[in-house]
NUNU-864951 format. One record per residue (C-alpha): residue number from 1; residue in one letter; y, x, z. Coordinates in Angstrom, 1 decimal. Layout:
R  resi  resn       Y       X       Z
R   NUM     a       Y       X       Z
...
This chain:
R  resi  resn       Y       X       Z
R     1     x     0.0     0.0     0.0
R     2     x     2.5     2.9     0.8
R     3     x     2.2     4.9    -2.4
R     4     x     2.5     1.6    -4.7
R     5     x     6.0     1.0    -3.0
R     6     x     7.0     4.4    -3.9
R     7     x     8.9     5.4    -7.1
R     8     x     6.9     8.5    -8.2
R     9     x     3.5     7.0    -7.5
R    10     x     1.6     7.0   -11.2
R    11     x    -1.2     3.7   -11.0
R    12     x    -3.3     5.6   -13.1
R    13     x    -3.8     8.6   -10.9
R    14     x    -4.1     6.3    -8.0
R    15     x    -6.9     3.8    -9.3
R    16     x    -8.5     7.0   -10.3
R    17     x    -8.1     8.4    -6.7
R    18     x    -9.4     5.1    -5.1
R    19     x   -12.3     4.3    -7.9
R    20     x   -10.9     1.3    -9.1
R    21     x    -9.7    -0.1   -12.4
R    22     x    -5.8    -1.3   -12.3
R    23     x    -6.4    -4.7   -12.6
R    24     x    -8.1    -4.3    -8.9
R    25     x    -5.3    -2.8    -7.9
R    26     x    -2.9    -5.1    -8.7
R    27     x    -5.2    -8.1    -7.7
R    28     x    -4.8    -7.2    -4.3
R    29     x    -1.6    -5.0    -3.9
R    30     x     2.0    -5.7    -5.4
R    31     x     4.0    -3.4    -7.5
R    32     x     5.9    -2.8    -4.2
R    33     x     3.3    -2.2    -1.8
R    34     x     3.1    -5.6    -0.3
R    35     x    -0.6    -7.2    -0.3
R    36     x    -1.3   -10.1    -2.1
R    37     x    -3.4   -12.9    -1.2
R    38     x    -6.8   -11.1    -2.0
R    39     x    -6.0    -8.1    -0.6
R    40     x    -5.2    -9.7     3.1
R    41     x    -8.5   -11.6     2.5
R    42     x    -9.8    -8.0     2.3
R    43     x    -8.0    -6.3     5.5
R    44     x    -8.6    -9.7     7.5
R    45     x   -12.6    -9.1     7.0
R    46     x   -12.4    -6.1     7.8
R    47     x   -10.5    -7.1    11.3
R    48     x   -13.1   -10.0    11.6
R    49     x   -16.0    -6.9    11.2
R    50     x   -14.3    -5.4    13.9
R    51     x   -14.3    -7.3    16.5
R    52     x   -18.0    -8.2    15.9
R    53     x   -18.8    -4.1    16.8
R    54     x   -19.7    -4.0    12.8
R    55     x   -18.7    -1.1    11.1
R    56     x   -16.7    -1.8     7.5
């Protein structure tokens, strides 16, 4: 989320960094770093997996 709201990040060479094709990317963070709706379904699983003593 912090790189995408920065000026000098390049998408490509950060899908490529993550493993992940832009169109993920942008599916679940916006062009300036704020998640969109998939992406907090992502971090709010990841809380929910958590709490449960799961590891993500």
């Amino acid at each position: 989320m912090a790189a995408m709201g920065q000026k000098e990040t390049k998408v490509a060479d950060l899908c490529s960094e993550l493993g992940i094709t832009r169109q993920t990317l942008y599916r679940h963070v916006a062009p300036d770093g704020t998640l969109r709706k998939d992406g907090l379904k992502v971090v709010e699983a990841g809380r929910t997996r958590n709490l449960h003593g799961q590891k993500p």
